[in-house]
N, C-alpha and C positions, 0 to 999 in steps of 0.2 A: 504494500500500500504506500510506503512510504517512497520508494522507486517512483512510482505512479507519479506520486507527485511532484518530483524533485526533475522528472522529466516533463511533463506540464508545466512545472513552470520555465525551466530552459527554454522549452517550445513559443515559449508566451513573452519573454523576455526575448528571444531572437527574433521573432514576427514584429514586438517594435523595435527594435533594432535596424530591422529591415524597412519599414514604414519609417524611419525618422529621415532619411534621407533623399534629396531631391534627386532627380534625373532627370535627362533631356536626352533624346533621341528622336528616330521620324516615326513618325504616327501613321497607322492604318488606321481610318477610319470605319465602324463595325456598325455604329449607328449615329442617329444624332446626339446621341451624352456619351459615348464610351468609341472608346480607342485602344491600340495594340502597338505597343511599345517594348522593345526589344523581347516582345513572348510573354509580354504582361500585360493585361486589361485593363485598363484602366475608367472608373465610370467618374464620371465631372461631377464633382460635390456643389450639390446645391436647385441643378438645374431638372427638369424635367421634360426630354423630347419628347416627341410622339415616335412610338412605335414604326418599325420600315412596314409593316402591312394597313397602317392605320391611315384612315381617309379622313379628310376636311372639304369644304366646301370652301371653294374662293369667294370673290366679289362677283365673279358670274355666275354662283350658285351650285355651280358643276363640283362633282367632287376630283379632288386628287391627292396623290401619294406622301401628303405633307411628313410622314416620317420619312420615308425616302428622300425627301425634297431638304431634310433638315441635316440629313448624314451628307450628302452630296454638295449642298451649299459651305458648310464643315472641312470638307475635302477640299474644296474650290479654296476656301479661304485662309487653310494652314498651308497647302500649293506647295508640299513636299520641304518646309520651314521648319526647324525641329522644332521641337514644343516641350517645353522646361517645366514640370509637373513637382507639386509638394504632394507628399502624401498624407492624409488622413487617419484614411483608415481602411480597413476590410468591409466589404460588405456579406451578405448572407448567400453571395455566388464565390465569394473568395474576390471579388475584383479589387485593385485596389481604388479607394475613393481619393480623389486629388482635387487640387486644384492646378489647371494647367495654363498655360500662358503660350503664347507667342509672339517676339518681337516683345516682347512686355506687355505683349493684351491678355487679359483674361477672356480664354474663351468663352467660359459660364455666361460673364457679361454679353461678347459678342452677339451668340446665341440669343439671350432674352432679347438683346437692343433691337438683335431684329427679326425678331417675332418667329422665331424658330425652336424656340426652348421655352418653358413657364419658370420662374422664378418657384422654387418647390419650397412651399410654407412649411411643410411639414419638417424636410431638414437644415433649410436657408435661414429660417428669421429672418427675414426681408430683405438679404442683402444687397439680392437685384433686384428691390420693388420699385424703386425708379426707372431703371432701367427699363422693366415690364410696364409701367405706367407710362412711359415714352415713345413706348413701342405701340402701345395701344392706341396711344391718341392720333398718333402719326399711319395707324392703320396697317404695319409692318406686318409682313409676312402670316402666321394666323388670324392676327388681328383685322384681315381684311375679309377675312368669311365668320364661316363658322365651325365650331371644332369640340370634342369631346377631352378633358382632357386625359392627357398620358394615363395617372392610376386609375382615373375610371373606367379606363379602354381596357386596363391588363387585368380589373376585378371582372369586367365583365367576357371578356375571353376565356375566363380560368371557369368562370361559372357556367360556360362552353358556349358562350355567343361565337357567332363568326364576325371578319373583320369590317362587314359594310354592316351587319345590325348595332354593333357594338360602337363605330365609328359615326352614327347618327340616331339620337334621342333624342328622349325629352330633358338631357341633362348635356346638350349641347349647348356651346357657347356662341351665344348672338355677335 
């Protein structure tokens, strides 16, 4: 028992060890919050994209692939730049949680500023709620249709919706 233990906590004490240290390397982009850096995952603290199967409706009412639209705008805009990440913490997939930058931008920001990520209340405390609040009035990127957001899309996937009933309700955003 006492082994058990004395190895737990090694384990726990080297995982922050491992988590106290920044990195910078080139980013593959996996979706619109998470990236893959030298074979590590990394998910963006704070922010919350929409899913690559998940659909919005623009300003012409039509739907499209606004998680895809959010990974891909992501890719466009890190354009092969390495991307200098602090880390957090773990998440409950093993990812690690960062915050990551490029050129000295925070992505997390980028993302909300222009309406391709939500400012996630749940783990953020408002750190982008300006940023989301700028993005909003300015009509940026979701903010110009209408959208369900990120965790209510992945409660309601799990509860076995598919990605167009789940991607439009009555808990969509005007």
């Amino acid at each position: 028992m006492i082994k058990r233990r004395v190895l737990a906590l090694m384990l726990l004490l080297l995982s922050n060890m491992a988590l106290a240290d920044s990195f910078v390397g080139q980013a593959s982009v996996i979706d619109g919050d998470t990236m893959e850096i030298h074979g590590r995952r990394v998910r963006l603290w704070g922010v919350d994209a929409p899913e690559s199967t998940q659909l919005c409706r623009g300003e012409d009412s039509l739907q499209y692939r606004c998680g895809s639209k959010a990974a891909n705008d992501l890719d466009a805009y890190i354009a092969r730049h390495p991307v200098n990440c602090v880390p957090l913490s773990l998440d409950r997939y093993g990812r690690t949680v960062a915050t990551c930058s490029v050129a000295g931008k925070d992505l997390g920001e980028w993302l909300v500023r222009n309406g391709l990520a939500l400012d996630w209340p749940q783990y953020l405390k408002g750190r982008y709620h300006e940023a989301q609040r700028e993005a909003e009035r300015a009509g940026e990127g979701l903010w110009k249709g209408s959208y369900v957001e990120p965790w209510l899309y992945r409660a309601c996937i799990r509860a076995s919706g598919n990605p167009t009933s789940c991607s439009d309700d009555e808990n969509a955003h005007p």
